[in-house]
N, C-alpha and C positions, 0 to 999 in steps of 0.2 A: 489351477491358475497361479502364476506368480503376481508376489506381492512386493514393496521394501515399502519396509519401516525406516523413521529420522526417531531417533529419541535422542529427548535431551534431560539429563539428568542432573539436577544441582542441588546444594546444601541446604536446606530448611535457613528463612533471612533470620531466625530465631538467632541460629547458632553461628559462633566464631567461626569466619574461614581467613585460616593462617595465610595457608596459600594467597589466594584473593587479597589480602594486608600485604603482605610481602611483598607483590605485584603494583598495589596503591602506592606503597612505598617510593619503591625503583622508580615509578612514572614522575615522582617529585624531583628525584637524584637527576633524572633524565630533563628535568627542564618542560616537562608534558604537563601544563596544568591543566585546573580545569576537569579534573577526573577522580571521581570518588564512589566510592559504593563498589568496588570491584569484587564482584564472585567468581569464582572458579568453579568449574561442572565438568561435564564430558559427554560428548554427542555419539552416539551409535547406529550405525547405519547396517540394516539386517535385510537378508533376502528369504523368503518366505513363501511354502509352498501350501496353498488352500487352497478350500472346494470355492470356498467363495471370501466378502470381504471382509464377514462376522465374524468367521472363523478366523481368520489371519489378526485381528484385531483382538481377540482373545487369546491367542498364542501372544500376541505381542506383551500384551496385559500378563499374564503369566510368566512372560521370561521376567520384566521389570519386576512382579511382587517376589520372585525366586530366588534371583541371579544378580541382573543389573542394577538394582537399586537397593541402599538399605534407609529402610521405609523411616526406624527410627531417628535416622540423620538428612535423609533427603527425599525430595519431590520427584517427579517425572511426568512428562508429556511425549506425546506421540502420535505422528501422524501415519497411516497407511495408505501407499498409493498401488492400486495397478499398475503391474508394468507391462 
């Protein structure tokens, strides 16, 4: 069966994100108030071939603690849908 994954991966609110600050920043320079707390992450969208929905959900879980995410610096979520 096919599957896609949405994952969205972002910074631990622990820790400094430059990026994110940089972005808060410009939004001031820019005249855009009103806006604070900005974080920066990155969403990934995967296609995925399983027996079924557990499986594809465990492959997904496995690419994030392997590949996509580093655990020590950041979170991750993710949904799997049938396609």
């Amino acid at each position: 069966m096919k599957y896609v994954a949405e994952i969205d991966v972002m910074p631990h609110k622990e820790l400094l994100d430059p990026q994110g600050k940089a972005v808060q920043h410009s939004m001031g320079t820019l005249h855009i108030d009103g806006v604070a707390d900005i974080r920066i992450g990155k969403h990934i969208r995967m296609d995925i071939e399983a027996a079924n929905k557990e499986e594809a959900t465990a492959k997904v879980d496995e690419a994030c603690k392997k590949l996509l995410a580093n655990l020590i610096m950041e979170t991750y979520h993710f949904t799997v849908q049938e396609v």
